[in-house]
C-alpha positions in Angstrom: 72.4 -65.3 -7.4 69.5 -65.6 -9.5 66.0 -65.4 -8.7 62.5 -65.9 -10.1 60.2 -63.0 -11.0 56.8 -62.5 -13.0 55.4 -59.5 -14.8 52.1 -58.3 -16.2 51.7 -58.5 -19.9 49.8 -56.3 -21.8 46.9 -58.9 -21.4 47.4 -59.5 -17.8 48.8 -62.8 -18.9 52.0 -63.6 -16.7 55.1 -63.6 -17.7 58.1 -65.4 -16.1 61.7 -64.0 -16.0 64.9 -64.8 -14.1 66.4 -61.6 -12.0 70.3 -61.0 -10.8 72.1 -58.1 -9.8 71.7 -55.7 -7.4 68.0 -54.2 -6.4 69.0 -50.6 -6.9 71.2 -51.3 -10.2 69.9 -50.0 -13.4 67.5 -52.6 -14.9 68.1 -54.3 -18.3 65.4 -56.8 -19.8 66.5 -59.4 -22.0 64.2 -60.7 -24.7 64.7 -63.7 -26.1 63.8 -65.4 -29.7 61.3 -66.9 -31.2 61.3 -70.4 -30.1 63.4 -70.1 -27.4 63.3 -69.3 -23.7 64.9 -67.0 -21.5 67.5 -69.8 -20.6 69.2 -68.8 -24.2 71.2 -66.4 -23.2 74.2 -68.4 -22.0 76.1 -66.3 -19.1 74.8 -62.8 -20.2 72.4 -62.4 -17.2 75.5 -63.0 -14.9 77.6 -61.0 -16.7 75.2 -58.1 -16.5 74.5 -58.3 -12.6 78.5 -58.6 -12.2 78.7 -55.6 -14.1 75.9 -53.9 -11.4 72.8 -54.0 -13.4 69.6 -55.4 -12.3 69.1 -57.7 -15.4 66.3 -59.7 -15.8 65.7 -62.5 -18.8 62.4 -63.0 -19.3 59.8 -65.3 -21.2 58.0 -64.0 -24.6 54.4 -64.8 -23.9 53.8 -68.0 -25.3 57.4 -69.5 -25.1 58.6 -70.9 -21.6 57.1 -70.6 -18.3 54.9 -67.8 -19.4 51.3 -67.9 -20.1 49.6 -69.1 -23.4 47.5 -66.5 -25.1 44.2 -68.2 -25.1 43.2 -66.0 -28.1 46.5 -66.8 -29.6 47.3 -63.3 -30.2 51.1 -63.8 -31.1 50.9 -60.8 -33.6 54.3 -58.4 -33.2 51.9 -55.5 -31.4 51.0 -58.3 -28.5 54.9 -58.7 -28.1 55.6 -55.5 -28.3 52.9 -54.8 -26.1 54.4 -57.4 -23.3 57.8 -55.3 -23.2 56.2 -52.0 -22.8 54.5 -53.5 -19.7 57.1 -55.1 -18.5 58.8 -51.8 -18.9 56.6 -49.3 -16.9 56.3 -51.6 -14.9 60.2 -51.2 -13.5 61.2 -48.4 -11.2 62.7 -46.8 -14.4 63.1 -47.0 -18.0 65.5 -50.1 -18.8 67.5 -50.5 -21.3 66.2 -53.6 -23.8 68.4 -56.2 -25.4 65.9 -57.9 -27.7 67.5 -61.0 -30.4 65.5 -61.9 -33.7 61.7 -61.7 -32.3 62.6 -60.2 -29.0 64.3 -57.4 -30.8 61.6 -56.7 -33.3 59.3 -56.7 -29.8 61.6 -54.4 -28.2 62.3 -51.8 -31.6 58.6 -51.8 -31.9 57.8 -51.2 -28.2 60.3 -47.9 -27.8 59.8 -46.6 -31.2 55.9 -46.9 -30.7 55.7 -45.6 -26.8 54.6 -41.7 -26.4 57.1 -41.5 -23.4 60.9 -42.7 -23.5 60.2 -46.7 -22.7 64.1 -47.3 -22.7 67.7 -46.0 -21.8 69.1 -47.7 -24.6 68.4 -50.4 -27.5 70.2 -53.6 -28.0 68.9 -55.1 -31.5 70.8 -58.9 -31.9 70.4 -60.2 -35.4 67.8 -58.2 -36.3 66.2 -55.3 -38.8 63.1 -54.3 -40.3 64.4 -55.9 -43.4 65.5 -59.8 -42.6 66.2 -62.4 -45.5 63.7 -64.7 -46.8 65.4 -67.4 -46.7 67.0 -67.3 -43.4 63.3 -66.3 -41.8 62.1 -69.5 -43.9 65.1 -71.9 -42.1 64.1 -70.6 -38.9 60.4 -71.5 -39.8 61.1 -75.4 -41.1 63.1 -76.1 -37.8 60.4 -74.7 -35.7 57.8 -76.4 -37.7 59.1 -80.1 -38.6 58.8 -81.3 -34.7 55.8 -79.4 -33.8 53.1 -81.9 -34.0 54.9 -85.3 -32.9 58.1 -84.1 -30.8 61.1 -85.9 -30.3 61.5 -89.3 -28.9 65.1 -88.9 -27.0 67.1 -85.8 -26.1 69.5 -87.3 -28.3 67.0 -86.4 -31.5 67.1 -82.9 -30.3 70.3 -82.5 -29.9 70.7 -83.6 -33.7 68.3 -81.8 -34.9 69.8 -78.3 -33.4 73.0 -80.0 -34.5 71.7 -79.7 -38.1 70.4 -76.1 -38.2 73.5 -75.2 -36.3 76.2 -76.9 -38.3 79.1 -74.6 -37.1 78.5 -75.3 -33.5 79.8 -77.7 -31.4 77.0 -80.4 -30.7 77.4 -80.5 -26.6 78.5 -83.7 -24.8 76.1 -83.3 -21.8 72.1 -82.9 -23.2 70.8 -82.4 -19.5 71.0 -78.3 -20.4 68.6 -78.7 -23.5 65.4 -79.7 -20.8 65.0 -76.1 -19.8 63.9 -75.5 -24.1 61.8 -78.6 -23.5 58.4 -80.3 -22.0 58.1 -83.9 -21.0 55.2 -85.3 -22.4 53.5 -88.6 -23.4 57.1 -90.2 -22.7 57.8 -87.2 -25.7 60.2 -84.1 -26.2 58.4 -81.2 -27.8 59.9 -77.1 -27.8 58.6 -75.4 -24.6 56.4 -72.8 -26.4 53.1 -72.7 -27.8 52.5 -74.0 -31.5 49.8 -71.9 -31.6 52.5 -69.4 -32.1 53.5 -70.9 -35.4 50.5 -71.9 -36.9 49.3 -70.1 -39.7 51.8 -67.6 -41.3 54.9 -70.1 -40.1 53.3 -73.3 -40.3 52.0 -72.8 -43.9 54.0 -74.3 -47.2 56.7 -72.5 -48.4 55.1 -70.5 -51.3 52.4 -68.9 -48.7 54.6 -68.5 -45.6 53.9 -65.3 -44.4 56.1 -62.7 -41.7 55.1 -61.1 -39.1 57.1 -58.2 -40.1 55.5 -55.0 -41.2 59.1 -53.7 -42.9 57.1 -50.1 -42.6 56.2 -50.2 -38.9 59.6 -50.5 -38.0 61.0 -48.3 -40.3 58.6 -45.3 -38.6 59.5 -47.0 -35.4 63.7 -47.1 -36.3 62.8 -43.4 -36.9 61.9 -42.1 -33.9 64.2 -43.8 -31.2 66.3 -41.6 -30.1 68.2 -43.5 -27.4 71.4 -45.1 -28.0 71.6 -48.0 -30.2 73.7 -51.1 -30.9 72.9 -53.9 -33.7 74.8 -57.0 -33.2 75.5 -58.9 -36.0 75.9 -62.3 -36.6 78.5 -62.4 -38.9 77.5 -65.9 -40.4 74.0 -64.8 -40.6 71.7 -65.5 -43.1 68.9 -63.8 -41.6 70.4 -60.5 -41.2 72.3 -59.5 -44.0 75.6 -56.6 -44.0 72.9 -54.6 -46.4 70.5 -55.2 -44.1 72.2 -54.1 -41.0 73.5 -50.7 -42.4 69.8 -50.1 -43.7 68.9 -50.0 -40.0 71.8 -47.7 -39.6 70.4 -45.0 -41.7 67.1 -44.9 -40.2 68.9 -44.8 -36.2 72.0 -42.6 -37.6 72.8 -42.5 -33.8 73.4 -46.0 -33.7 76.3 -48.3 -33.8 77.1 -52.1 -35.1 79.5 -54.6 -33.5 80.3 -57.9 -36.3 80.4 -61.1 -34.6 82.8 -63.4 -35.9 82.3 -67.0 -35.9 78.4 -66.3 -35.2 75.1 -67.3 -37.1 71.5 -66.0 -36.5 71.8 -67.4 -32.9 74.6 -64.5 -31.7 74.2 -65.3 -28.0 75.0 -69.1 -28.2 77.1 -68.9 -30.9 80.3 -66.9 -29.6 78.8 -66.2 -25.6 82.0 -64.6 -24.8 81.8 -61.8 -27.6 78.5 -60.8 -27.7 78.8 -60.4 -23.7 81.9 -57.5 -24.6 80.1 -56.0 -26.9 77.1 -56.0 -24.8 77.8 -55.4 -21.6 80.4 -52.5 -23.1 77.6 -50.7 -24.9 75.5 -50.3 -22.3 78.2 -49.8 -19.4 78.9 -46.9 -22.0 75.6 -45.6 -21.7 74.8 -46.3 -18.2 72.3 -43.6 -16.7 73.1 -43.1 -12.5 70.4 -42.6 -10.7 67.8 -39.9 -11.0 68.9 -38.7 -14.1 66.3 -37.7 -16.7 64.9 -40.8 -18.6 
């Protein structure tokens, strides 16, 4: 069964998450991309609490049912910052599954922290080095309905349909209202466009990331937990290259392929990325009491 839970950012702003599995399990937080909620992760929550962790999927700042930044601090240290609150704030370190932005968040976070935030690392899609142009696809679909929305369910379902070509455009829509607020009889993304103004909202030839390549390169460096990249294996944001890059600087670490997968792992192939997943960390499980 799942049930609602909020945490303290680093700003005190709230964030909302979704919690299942059992109380005393080992805790696992689940961060989800930019642009989308923690409602993206298909049946991984459940398949983590039926594998007896206390998972919980929660909401970047900004995205979802958490709180706006009223400065509109979206920078990668604010995220970051978010998961290593959310982190002390558990009973013990958990281990962090983090896709596109929400891995970036999570990398940052344990490679930054002064004591062990994390059991282990789960990095979906994601490396200090990401391809322009698939960072710049990500950017126009995020962008092109941020001011005026969409007028039907049915638009949005199209326009996912486009930027997801390889996956199967679903019959019933009613799932895609959790991504979505209702407003003006309109359909607009259920995050704050505050968080794509600027560096993602500009044109093309002064888009901008909010990747410091070197940042997480030191940060890479010095986690020393265990460490799985997932890989889209239709990706274009996260390249082979890319991926084994990553590799080098966590030498520790380990890469599952994803056939049949884009940028968008979790969605893409559910089934798979739950193995690989819930495999991992079952792998690295750390009982109770034992030194984090």
């Amino acid at each position: 069964m799942t049930a609602g839970a909020w945490f303290g950012g680093r700003d005190g702003n709230r964030l909302a998450a979704d919690a299942a599995g059992p109380a005393d399990g080992p805790p696992v937080v689940l961060l989800h991309g930019g642009g989308q909620t923690r409602h993206s992760w298909g049946t991984t929550l459940t398949a983590l609490a039926d594998a007896g962790w206390r998972a919980y999927s929660l909401d970047l700042r900004g995205h979802g049912e958490s709180e706006w930044a009223p400065d509109g601090d979206y920078t990668l240290d604010a995220f970051a910052g978010d998961v290593a609150a959310v982190a002390e704030a558990l009973d013990r370190p958990p281990a962090l599954v983090g896709a596109s932005l929400g891995g970036l968040a999570a990398l940052a976070a344990a490679g930054g922290a002064t004591e062990r935030l994390a059991t282990s690392l789960v990095l979906v899609d994601v490396a200090p080095r990401i391809e322009a142009a698939g960072r710049d696809r990500i950017a126009t679909f995020m962008t092109e309905h941020m001011d005026h929305g969409f007028a039907s369910l049915e638009e949005v379902a199209d326009a996912i349909a486009r930027y997801n070509p390889h996956r199967p455009r679903p019959r019933d829509l009613s799932g895609l209202q959790k991504n979505l607020r209702r407003r003006d009889g309109r359909w607009y993304w259920h995050w704050d466009p505050q968080f794509v103004r600027g560096g993602l909202g500009a044109p093309d030839e002064t888009r901008t990331s909010m990747i410091d390549t070197r940042q997480l390169e030191a940060a890479a460096r010095r986690v020393d937990v265990p460490v799985l990249v997932v890989r889209g294996r239709m990706s274009d944001l996260l390249s082979e290259e890319g991926a084994r890059e990553l590799l080098e600087l966590v030498p520790h670490g380990e890469m599952v392929s994803v056939a049949g997968a884009g940028h968008m792992v979790a969605g893409d192939r559910n089934d798979l990325f739950n193995d690989a997943v819930v495999g991992f960390l079952d792998r690295h499980r750390r009982p109770p009491g034992s030194p984090s």
